[in-house]
N, C-alpha and C positions, 0 to 999 in steps of 0.2 A: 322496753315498753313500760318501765317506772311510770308509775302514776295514770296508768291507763283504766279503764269503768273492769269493773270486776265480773268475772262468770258464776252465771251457776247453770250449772247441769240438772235435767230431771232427771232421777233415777238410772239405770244404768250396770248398777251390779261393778264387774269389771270393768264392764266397757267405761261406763265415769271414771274408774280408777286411772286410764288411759289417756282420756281427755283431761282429765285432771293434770296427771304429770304433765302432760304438753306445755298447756297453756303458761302452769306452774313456773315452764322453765324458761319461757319469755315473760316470767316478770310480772304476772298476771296473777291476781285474788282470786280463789278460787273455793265459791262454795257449792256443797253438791245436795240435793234437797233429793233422799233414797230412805229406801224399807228398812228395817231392823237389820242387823246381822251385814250389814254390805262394807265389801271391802276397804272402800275409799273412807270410810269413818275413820281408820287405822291410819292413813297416811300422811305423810309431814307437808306433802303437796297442799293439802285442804284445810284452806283456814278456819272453817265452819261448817258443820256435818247437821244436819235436820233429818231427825228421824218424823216420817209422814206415814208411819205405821202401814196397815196393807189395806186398811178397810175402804177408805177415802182418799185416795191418794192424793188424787188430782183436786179435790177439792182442798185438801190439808197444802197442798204447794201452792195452788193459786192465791192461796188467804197471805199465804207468806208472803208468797211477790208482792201483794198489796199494800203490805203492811211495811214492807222492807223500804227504804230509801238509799236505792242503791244508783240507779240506773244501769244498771248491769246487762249486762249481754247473757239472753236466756238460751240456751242450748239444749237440745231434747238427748239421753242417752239410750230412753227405751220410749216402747211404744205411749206410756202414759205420759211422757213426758211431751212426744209428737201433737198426740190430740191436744192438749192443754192448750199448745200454742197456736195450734191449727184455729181451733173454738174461741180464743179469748185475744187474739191479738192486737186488738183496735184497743182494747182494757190495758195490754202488759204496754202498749207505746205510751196510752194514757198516762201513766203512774213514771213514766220518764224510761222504763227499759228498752232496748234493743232484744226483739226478739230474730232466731237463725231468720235467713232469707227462706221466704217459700213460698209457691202456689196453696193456700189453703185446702182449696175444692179438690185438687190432685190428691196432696197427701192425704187425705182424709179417705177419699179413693182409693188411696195405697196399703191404709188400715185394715181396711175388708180385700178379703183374697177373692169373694167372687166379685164382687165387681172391678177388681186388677185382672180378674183373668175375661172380663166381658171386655175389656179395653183394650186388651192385647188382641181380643178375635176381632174388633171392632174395627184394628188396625192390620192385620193380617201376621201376627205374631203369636206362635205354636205355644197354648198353652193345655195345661191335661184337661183330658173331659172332664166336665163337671155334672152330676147329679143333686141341685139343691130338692131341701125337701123342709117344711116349717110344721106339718102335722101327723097326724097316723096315715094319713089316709095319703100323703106326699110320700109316706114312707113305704107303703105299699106298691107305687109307683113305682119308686125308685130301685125296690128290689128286683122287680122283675127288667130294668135296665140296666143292671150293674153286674158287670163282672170280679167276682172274688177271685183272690182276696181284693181288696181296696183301701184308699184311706179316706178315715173320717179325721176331717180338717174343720177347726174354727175360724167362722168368717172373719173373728180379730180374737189376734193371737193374747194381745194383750187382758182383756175380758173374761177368756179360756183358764188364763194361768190364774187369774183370782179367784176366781168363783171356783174353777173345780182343783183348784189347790193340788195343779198336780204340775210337774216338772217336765213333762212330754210337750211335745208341741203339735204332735197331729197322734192318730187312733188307728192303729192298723187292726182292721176287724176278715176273718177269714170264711163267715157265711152269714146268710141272714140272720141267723137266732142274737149271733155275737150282735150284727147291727142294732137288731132291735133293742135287744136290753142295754145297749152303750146309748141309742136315740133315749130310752125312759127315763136313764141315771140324770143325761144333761141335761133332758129338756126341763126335767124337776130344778134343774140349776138357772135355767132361763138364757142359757148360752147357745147361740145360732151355730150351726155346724151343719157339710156340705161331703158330699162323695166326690171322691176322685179317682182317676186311674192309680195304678201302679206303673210309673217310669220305669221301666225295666235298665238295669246298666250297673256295675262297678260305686262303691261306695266314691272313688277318688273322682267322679264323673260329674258331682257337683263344682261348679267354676261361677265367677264371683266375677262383674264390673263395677266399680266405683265411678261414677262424675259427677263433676259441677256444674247448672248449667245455670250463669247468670242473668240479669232483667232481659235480656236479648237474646237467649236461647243461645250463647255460646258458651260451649263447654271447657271451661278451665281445669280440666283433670281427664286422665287416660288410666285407669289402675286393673290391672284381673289377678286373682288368685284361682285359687283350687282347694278344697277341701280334700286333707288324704283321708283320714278319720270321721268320725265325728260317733257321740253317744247318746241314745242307744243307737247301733249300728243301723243305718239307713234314715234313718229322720230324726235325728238329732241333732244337737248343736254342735259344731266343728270340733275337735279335741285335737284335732294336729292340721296344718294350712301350709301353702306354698305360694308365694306369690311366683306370678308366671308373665311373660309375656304372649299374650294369646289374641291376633288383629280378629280372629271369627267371633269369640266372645266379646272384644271390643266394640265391635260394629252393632253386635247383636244387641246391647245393650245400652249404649246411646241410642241408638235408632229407637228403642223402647222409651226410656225418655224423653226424646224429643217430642214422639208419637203422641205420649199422654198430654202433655206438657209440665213437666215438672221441671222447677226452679229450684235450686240448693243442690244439695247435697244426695247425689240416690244411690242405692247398692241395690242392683241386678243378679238377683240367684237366677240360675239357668241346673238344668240337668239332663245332660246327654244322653240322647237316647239309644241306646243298646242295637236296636233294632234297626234305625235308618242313620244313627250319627246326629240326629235333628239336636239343637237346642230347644229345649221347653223350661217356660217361664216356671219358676216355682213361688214364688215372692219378689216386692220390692221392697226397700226399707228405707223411709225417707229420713234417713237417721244416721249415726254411728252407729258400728257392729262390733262386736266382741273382736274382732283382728285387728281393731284400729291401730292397737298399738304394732302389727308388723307391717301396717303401710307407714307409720310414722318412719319406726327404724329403716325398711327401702327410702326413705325420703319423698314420701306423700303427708304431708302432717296436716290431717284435713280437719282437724280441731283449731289452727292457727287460722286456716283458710277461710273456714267458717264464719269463726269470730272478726275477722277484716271483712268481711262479708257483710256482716250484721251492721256495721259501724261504715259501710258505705265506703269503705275504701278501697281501691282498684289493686288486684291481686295478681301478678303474673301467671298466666299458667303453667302448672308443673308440666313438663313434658317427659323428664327422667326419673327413673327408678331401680333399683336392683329386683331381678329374677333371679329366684333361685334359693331366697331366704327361707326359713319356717321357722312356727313360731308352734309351741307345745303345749299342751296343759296336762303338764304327769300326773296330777291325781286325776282329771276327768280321761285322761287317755288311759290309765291304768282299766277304769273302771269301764272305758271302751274295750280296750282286748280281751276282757271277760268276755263280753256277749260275742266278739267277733270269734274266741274260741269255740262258743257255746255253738253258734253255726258252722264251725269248721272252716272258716274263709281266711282266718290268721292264726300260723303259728307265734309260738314267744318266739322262738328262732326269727322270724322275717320281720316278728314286730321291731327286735331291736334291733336290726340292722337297717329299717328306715330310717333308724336317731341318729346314725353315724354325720351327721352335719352339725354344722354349728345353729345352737337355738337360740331362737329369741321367747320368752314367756309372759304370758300375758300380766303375769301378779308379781313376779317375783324381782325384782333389783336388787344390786347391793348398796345403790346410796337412798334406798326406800323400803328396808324388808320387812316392817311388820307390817304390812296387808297379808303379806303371805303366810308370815307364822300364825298368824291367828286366823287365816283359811286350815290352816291346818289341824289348829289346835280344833274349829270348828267343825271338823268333818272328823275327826278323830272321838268327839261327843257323840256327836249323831249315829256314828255307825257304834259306838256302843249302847246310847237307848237303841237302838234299833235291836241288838240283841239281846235285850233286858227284857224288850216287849216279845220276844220268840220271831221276829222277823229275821229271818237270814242276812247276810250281808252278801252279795252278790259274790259267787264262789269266781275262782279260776279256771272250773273244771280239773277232770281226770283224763287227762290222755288214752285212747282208744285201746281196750284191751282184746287179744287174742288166747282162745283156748285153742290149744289145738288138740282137744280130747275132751269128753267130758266123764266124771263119773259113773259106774252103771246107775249108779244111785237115781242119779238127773235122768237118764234115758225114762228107767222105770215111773219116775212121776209123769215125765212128759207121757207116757203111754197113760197112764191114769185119766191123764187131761183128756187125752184125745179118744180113748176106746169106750164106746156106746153111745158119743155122743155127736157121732157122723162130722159131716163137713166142719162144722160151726167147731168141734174139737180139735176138730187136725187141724183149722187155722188160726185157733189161740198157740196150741203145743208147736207150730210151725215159729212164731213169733218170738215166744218164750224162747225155743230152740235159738232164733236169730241172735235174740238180745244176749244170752250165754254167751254163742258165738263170736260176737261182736264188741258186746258190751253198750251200755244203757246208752251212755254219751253218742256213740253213731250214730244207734236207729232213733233217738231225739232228731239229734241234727239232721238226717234222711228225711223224716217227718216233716222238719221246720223246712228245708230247703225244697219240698214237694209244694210244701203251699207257698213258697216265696217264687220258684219256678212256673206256676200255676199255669202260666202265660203261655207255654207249650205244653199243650192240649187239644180238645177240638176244636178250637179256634185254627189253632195251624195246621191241623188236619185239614180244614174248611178252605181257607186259604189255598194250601198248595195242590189241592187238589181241582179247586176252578181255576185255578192258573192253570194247570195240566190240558183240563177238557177247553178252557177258553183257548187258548195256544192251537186245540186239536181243531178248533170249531173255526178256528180263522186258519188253518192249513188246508179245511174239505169245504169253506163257503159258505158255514153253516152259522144259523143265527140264534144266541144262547139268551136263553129267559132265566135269572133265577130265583128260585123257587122258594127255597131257602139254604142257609147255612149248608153250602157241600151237594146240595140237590141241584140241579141245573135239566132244567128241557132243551134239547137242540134240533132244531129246524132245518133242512136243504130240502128246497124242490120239491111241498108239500109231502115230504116223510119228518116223522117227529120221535123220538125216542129220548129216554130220560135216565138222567144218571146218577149214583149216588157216591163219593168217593169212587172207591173199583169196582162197585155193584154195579153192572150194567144187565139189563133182561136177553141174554143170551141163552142162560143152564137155567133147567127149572127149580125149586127148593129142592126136590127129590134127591135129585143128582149133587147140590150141593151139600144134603146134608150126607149121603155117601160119603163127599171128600173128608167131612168133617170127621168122619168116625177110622181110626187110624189102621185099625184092627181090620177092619172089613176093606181098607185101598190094601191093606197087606197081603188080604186073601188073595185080593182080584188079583195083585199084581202077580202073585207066587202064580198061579193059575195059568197065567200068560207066561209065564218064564221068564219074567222080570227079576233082575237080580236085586235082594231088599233084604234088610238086617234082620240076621234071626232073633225071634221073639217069644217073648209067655205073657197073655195076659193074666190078671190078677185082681184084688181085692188087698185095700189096706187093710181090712178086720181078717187076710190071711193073706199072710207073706210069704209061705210056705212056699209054693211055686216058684215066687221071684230066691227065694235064697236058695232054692235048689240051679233054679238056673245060673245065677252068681256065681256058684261054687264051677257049673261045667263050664263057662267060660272062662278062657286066658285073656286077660286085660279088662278094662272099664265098661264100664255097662251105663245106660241111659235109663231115667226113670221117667217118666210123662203121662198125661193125663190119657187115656187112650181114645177119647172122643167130646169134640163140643166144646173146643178151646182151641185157639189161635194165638197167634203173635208169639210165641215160645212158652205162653203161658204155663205154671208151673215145671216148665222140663227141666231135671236137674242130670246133667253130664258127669264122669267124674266117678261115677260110684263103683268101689273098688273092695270096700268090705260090707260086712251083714252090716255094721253098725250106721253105717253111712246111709245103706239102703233104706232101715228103718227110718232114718230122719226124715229121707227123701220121701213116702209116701206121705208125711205129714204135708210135705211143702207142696205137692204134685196132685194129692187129694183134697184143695180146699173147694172146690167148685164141683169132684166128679168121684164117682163111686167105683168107676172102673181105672186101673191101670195098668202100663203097657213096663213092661222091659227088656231093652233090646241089647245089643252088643257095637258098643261104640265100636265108629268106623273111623280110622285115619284117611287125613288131608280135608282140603281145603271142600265149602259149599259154593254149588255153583247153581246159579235159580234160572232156569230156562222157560222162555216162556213163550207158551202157544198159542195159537188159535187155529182152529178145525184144521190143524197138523201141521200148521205153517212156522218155523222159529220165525220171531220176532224177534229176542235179544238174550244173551248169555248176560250175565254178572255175577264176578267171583265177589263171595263175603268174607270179611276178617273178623274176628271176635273186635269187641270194643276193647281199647288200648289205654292205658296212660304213659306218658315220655316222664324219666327221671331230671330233678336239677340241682338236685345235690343237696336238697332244703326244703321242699316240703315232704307229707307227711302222704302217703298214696291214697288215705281218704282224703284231704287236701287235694290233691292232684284230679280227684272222681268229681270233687267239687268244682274245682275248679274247669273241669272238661262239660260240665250238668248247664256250667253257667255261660259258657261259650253257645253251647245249642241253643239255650232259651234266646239268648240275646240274636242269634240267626234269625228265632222265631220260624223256624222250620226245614231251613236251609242247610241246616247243619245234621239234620237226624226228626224224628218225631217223636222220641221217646228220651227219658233220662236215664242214666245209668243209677242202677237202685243197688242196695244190696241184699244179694238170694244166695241159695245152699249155693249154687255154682259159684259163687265168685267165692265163699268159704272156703271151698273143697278145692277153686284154684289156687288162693294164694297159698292154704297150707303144703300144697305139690309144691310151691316154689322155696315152701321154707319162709314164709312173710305173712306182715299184718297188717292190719290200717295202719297201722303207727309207724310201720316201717319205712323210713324213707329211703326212696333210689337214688343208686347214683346217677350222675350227671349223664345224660343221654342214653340211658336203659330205658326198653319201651318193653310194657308187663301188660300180657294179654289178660286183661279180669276174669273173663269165663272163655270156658268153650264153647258154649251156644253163641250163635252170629244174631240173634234179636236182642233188640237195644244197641245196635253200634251205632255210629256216625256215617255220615257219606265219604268222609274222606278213608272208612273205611272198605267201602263199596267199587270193583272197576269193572267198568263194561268191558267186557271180554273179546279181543277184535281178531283172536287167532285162531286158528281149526279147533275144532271139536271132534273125535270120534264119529264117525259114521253110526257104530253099529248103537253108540251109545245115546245119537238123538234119535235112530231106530226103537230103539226099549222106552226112551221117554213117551213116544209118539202112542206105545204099546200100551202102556199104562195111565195114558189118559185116554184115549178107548175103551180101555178097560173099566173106567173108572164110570164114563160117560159123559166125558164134559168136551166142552168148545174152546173155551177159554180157560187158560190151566197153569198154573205156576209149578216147576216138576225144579224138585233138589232132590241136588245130584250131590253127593260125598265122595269122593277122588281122589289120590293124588295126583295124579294126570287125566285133565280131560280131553286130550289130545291122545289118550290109546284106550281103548275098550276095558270096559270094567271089568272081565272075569280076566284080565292080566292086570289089573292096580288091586285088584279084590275091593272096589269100591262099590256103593248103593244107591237106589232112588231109597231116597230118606222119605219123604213128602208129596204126596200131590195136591195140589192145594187148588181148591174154586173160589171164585172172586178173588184172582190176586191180587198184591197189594202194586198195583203201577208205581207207585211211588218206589219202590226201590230199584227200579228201572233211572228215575230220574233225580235221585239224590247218592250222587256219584261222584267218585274224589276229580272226574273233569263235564262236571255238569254243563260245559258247554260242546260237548261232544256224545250227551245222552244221546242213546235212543231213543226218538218220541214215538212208544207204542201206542199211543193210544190215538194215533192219526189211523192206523188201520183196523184199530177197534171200531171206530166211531163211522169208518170208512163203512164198514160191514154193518154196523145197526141203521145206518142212514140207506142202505141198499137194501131196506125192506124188510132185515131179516130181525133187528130191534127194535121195529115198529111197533108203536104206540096206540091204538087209537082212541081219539079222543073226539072231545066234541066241538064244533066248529066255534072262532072264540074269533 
């Protein structure tokens, strides 16, 4: 192409450096009009480098085009480059240039993310909720609509990056307080910013369409990648990439284009949703992207394409490419797997056995290397003013530490902490105790993955629990109003009763709060002759009792709150010495002033569940599990099990797996630690208590049961005085009578929780109890009365 009109690129960073090489190598002038410090200034490709400082940009490049007498073919590499042309095109033809092919009005469209993502609902194409908001009083609003955590996103990205001179590209804020003072900082900066959901899913689940679409809306390009990386971990800009052959994100993203109507050149961000598989829009970019150069090297060279584009000449379309390539950026990936350690989600071990292919790199050639040496030299500066000024350089982290003992020393402060200063003590000296235990890095990461998690919570309480009663309400005929979130009224045949989760008006508060007090179902049941683990109540500010009892039992003992807690709340299993004990009361006392300790009982928990003496359904529970694979790290592995459930969004469990004295006091029995990695196909039970597992650790129980032993259950929930009754049972066989396994009713519990009934390793083979629950409130005996409506 000797003697062809010469390019210039707007800005672009790397990505210019890319376009640059292209063009460069068919023979093609190539000047690139960028910020200070940009790569492409360094390269043998670029005949001519304009520095257009940061203040003005666009106004500093459009003076030049004017000035210039080139006829050149203009090319946008970032967003400021995009508008220029978008705004001024009738002017850059004027002056003799060829600017990229494009629909003006679209791209310009395509600058602001809400109105890209009003054109995708416009068109019926999934893109995340949006909350805008332009004042206090929008902001007020939108708090009270928005679920945290969230992201705070600007309406142009390009804008964002000037004015608040920050390198992020969206704002993840974790509760109001955060939003409001992140809305005061920018609003002072005059930059429009909007609320969005959290995409729940896998870093690698962002995926990428490229196409052309010419004056006639035909598309000359097919291209999709994948992002494996990117930094900062989850919204960031890609650090490592795969091109893929992918027809569902193909479709998805022409279809998006066509939809809007965009001409040239567009990149479709999409991110998979965790939850249903969906693709959701994230962005479009009517531009080059920082990977241009590994659709170059597959053999998409959309900087060639373009530019015959511009200059009206008919281009065949690419229809081939290689899958399967990536393309790296070691220093912005290095400084990726920092943060991805910092969360726990990559070890260095996995990191570097991703790299085991061949790379292609965005900066780096050997017949062009000083862009790269002097990115280096560049960032080799920076992070040392950064340490001059006392700013850290983004650590690597310390891999996850195990005591498996602590000093008396530590005991005695922690008692300091916690003695006189009730609840609020024992659950700082419970924490401190943790972080010892553990080490700072975990219960960070535990922290950061609870609010990154957030997503299962009572939302998916909410959820799965009106799918339960709605299921139950179309099994009995019944017609369901709801209420709110997890409240639901249900109608048959002029009866109405109302439900709350597993709260249904059966037992009255009296009787529930009976069950709740552990001490007092212990009495009842001893009374009746119900076989139940022997016990001492007690007082943390005197452990006296409990250490005497410790000493008369042979094996492990149970420590727990002895009334006015649920879902396993503080129960630490496992305790085996005085010093163990004493921890336990910090962990088991943050809520209650009374505690219970009993004499752990071997075998498996089996939760039976009644109504006014009827079984309804057995299901045996497993502690929650991780499986070994030769390479991660068993916190790794916790994480990695936390982020399977979320992504269920309730299907998989309701709860995360946290870390508590139990799962301490398990892995030090096994001899292990977070850090420890299993081997390949070893499954490590975390604790002994069965709350917090998964469903796949849950099975409905479909074989005999003991006679005499659903006789004692039936006895102890008379005792107790309830209707509706969830009774765990502790066995190794529930298939022969308890005073021959020496097993116990552990629990009686009111308001069970139905849901563990129907999150079960064959959920399509649950039990639906709550068809004969609803059965029984609809037959008058849940009735409601209300006023005629």
């Amino acid at each position: 192409m000797s003697g062809e009109p010469p390019a210039v690129v707007l800005g672009g960073g790397i990505t210019a450096l890319s376009v640059a090489r292209s063009l460069h190598a068919a023979g093609i002038t190539i000047h690139v009009l960028d910020r200070p410090g940009a790569v492409a200034r360094r390269s043998r490709a670029v005949a001519e480098y304009v520095d257009v400082g940061t203040e003005r940009p666009q106004e500093r490049m459009l003076e030049w085009l004017i000035s210039a007498d080139l006829g050149a073919v203009v090319l946008a590499g970032a967003d400021d480059g995009v508008e220029l042309i978008a705004r001024h095109r009738a002017e850059l033809v004027a002056h003799g240039h060829h600017p990229v092919e494009g629909d003006d009005e679209v791209v310009l469209a395509m600058l602001n993310k809400l109105r890209t993502y009003e054109l995708a609902r416009e068109h019926g194409i999934a893109a995340p909720e949006v909350v805008p908001f332009s004042d206090e009083e929008g902001l007020d609003a939108a708090v009270e609509r928005l679920r945290f955590p969230c992201v705070l996103k600007p309406a142009q990205s390009h804008v964002f990056a000037r004015r608040a001179a920050s390198g992020a590209k969206v704002l993840v804020v974790n509760d109001a307080s955060e939003l409001r003072r992140e809305y005061t900082r920018l609003a002072a900066m005059d930059v429009e910013m909007f609320a969005t959901e959290v995409i729940y899913g896998e870093s690698d689940e962002f995926v990428s369409y490229y196409g052309y679409l010419d004056e006639r809306g035909e598309n000359l390009v097919s291209f999709t990648k994948r992002k494996i990386r990117q930094c900062p971990p989850g919204f960031g800009d890609g650090t490592y990439h795969e091109t893929t052959r992918d027809p569902g994100v193909a479709a998805a993203g022409l279809r998006f284009l066509q939809a809007v109507g965009l001409r040239g050149l567009g990149n479709v961000e999409f991110k998979r949703d965790a939850r249903d598989g969906e693709l959701i829009l994230i962005e479009c970019n009517p531009r080059f992207t920082l990977s241009n150069e590994l659709a170059r090297v597959a053999g998409v060279d959309l900087a060639v394409l373009s530019y015959n584009r511009a200059l009206r000449r008919p281009a065949p379309p690419i229809e081939e490419y290689r899958a399967g390539l990536h393309l790296w950026d070691p220093a912005r990936d290095l400084r990726a797997l920092s943060g991805y350690r910092r969360q726990g989600e990559l070890s260095t071990q996995a990191w570097a056995k991703s790299l085991l292919h061949r790379q292609v790199f965005p900066v780096f050639r050997f017949d062009d290397p000083v862009p790269a040496i002097a990115r280096a030299a560049s960032m080799i500066r920076n992070a040392g003013a950064s340490q001059a000024k006392g700013n850290p350089v983004p650590s690597t982290g310390s891999g996850p530490r195990h005591r498996a003992g602590k000093p008396a020393g530590i005991n005695r402060a922690l008692d300091r902490v916690a003695n006189g200063h009730g609840r609020r003590g024992r659950a700082v000296a419970a924490r401190l105790d943790l972080t010892y235990a553990c080490g700072v890095g975990p219960l960070i990461r535990r922290v950061r993955s609870e609010r990154l998690f957030s997503g299962l919570g009572p939302a998916a309480r909410d959820r799965l629990y009106e799918d339960i009663w709605m299921r139950a309400a179309e099994e009995c005929g019944a017609e369901v109003t709801r209420l709110a979130p997890g409240l639901l009224e249900l109608a048959c045949n002029g009866t109405r009763t109302r439900v709350y989760h597993q709260l249904v008006p059966l037992d009255d508060p009296v009787t529930l709060q009976v069950a709740l007090d552990k001490t007092v179902v212990h009495r009842l049941m001893g009374e009746v002759g119900v076989p139940h683990a022997d016990y001492v109540e007690w007082t943390p500010d005197d452990p006296g009792p409990a250490v005497s009892f410790l000493g008369s039992v042979r094996g492990p003992c149970v420590v727990k709150p002895a009334a006015g807690t649920g879902g396993g709340h503080g129960v630490v299993p496992g305790v085996e010495t005085t010093d163990d004990l004493l921890r336990a009361r910090w962990h088991a006392g943050t809520e209650v002033d009374r505690l219970l300790i009993e004499r752990q009982i071997d075998g498996s928990v089996f939760r039976l569940l009644l109504l006014d003496g009827e079984l309804l359904d057995v299901v045996r529970s497993l502690p929650a599990s991780v499986t070994g694979d030769g390479h991660a790290t068993i916190e790794e592995l916790i994480r990695r099990e936390n982020q399977r459930r979320v992504h269920a969004c309730g299907a998989a469990g309701l709860s995360l797996i946290g870390l508590n004295l139990d799962t301490v006091l398990t892995l030090r029995r096994a001899g292990l630690a977070l850090s420890s990695v299993l081997p390949q196909g070893r499954q490590l039970a975390l604790r002994v208590a069965t709350n917090n597992n998964a469903a796949r650790d849950n099975e409905t129980w479909r074989q005999e049961i003991s006679r005499s032993t659903l006789d004692q259950a039936r006895t102890a929930v008379r005792a107790v005085g309830l209707r509706l009754a969830g009774v765990d049972v502790v066995t190794t066989d529930i298939e022969r009578p308890l005073r021959e396994t020496g097993g116990v009713i552990s629990e009686v519990n009111g308001g069970p929780g139905l849901h563990h009934h129907y999150l079960v390793a064959d959920p399509a083979h649950a039990t639906p109890v709550a068809v004969p629950v609803l059965e029984k409130l609809l037959a008058g005996v849940g009735e409601v009365e209300l006023l005629a409506r």
